[in-house]
C-alpha positions in Angstrom: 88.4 83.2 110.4 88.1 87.0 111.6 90.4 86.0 114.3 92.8 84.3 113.1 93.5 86.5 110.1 92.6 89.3 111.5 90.5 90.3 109.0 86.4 92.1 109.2 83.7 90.3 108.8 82.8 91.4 105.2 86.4 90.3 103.8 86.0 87.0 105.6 83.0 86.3 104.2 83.9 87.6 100.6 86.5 85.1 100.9 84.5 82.4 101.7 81.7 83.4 99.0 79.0 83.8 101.6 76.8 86.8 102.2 76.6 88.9 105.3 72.9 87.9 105.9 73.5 84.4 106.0 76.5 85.0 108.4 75.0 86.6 110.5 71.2 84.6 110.3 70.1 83.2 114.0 67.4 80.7 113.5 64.2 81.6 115.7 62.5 79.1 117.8 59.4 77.5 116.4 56.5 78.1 119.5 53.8 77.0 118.8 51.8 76.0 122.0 49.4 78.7 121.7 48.4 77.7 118.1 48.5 73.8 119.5 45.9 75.5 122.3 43.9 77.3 120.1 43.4 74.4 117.6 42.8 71.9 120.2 40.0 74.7 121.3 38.3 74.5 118.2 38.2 70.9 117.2 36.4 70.3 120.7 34.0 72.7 119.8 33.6 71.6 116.0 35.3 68.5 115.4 33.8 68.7 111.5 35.4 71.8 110.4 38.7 71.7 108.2 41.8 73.3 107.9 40.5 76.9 106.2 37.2 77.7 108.5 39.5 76.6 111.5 41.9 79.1 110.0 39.5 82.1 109.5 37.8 81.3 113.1 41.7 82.0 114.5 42.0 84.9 112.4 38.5 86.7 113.8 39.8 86.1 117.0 42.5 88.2 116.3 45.5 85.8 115.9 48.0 87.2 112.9 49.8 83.9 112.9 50.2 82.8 109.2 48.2 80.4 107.4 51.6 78.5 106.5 52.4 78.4 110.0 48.8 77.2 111.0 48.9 74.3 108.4 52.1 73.1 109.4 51.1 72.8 113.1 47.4 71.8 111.8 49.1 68.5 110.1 51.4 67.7 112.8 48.9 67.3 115.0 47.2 64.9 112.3 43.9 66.9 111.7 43.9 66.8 108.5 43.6 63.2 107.9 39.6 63.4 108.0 38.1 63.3 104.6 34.2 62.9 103.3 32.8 59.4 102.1 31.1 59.7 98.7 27.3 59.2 99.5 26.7 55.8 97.1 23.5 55.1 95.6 22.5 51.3 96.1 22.8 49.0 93.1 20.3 48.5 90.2 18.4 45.1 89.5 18.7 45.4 85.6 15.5 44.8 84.1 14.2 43.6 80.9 12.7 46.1 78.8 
């Protein structure tokens, strides 16, 4: 459109009721191999441990990655599909009084 109609930028996007920021937005690649590594690395070593201790062990080893960014990766690698079984207690023979 800035071409064509030899117009700037900012008119072009006035026009077409769209701010600047979003015209000129570039989408950043998601990497996440390292946090894929470093996960792997800890569920060898602790395979109990959930999402949060697993996120503060990454954070005392000095990774500033978010904790957003860690859950996503964190359920696409399908760790967070453990969960506890309820201990039961074995059923009561009722008794007569």
């Amino acid at each position: 459109m800035t071409q064509q109609h030899n117009v700037s930028i900012r008119q072009a996007c006035d026009a077409a009721s769209i701010s600047r920021s979003t015209f000129e937005y570039k989408q950043k690649s998601k990497n996440d191999e390292q946090i894929i590594e470093q996960l792997q690395q800890l569920i060898e070593k602790r395979p109990a441990i959930g999402f949060w201790q697993s996120y503060h062990r990454l954070r005392r080893a000095e990774f500033t990655w978010n904790h957003k960014r860690i859950y996503r990766v964190y359920t696409n690698m399908g760790l967070n599909i453990r969960r506890r079984a309820k201990k039961r207690l074995p059923a009561r023979a009722k008794q007569m009084l």
